[in-house]
N, C-alpha and C positions, 0 to 999 in steps of 0.2 A: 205419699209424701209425709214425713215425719217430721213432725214442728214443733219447737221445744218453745214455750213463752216463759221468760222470767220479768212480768211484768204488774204492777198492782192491778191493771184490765183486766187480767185475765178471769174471765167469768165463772171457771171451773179449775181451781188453784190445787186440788186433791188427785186432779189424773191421774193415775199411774203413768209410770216413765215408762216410754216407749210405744207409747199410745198414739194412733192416730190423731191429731186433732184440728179443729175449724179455726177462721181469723181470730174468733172468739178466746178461743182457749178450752175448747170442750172438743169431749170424743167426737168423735164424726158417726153418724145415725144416718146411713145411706137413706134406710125404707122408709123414715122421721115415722118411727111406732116411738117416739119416746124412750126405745131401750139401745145406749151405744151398743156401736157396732162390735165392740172388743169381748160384751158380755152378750149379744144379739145370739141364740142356739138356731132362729131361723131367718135366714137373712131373707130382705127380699118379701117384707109382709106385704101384703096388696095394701092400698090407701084406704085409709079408712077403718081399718080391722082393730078389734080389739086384742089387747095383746097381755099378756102376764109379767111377770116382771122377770121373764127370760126371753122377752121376745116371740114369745112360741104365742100364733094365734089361739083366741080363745073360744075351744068347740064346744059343743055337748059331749064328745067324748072324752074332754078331755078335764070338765067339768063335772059327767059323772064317776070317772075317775078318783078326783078329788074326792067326791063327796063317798064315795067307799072307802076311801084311805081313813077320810073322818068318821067315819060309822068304826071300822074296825079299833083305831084307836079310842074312838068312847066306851066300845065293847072292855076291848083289853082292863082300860080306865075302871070300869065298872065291876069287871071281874076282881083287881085288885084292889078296890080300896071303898067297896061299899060295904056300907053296913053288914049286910049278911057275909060279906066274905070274912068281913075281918070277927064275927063272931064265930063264925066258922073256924077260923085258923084259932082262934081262942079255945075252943073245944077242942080241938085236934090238942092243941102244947095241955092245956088242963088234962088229955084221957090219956097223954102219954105218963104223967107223974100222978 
């Protein structure tokens, strides 16, 4: 059921239109993880679980994950704009002229 509020109640005034929403005026969060259902990638989280802010339970795989994602982009980070690099690329433009 699609329920449009045009009211000063309404608790969540930002919905997007066409959005499912409660008495309230907020999206509808079948699994109540905290993440509507409209932006929920896993519906249906068991009670209690912790959840990311896609809904998607939060595992160790899915945490270390994360934490490679962040190691490579420190890598990268560190490749370009650390000290040695950036003396580096100065010696490179200085041996070209």
């Amino acid at each position: 059921m699609v329920m449009e509020l045009l009211t000063l109640k309404d608790a969540c005034q930002h919905t997007p239109k066409g959005v499912e929403v409660d008495a309230s005026g907020c999206p509808m969060d079948e699994d109540n993880d905290g993440v509507p259902d409209y932006l929920d990638k896993e519906k249906g989280t068991k009670s209690g679980a912790q959840v990311n802010e896609m809904g998607m339970e939060i595992t160790d795989e899915l945490l270390a994950a994360r934490a490679s994602a962040r190691d490579s982009i420190e890598t990268v980070r560190h490749e370009s704009f650390s000290e040695d690099a950036s003396l580096s690329t100065l010696n490179k433009i200085s041996d070209k002229h």
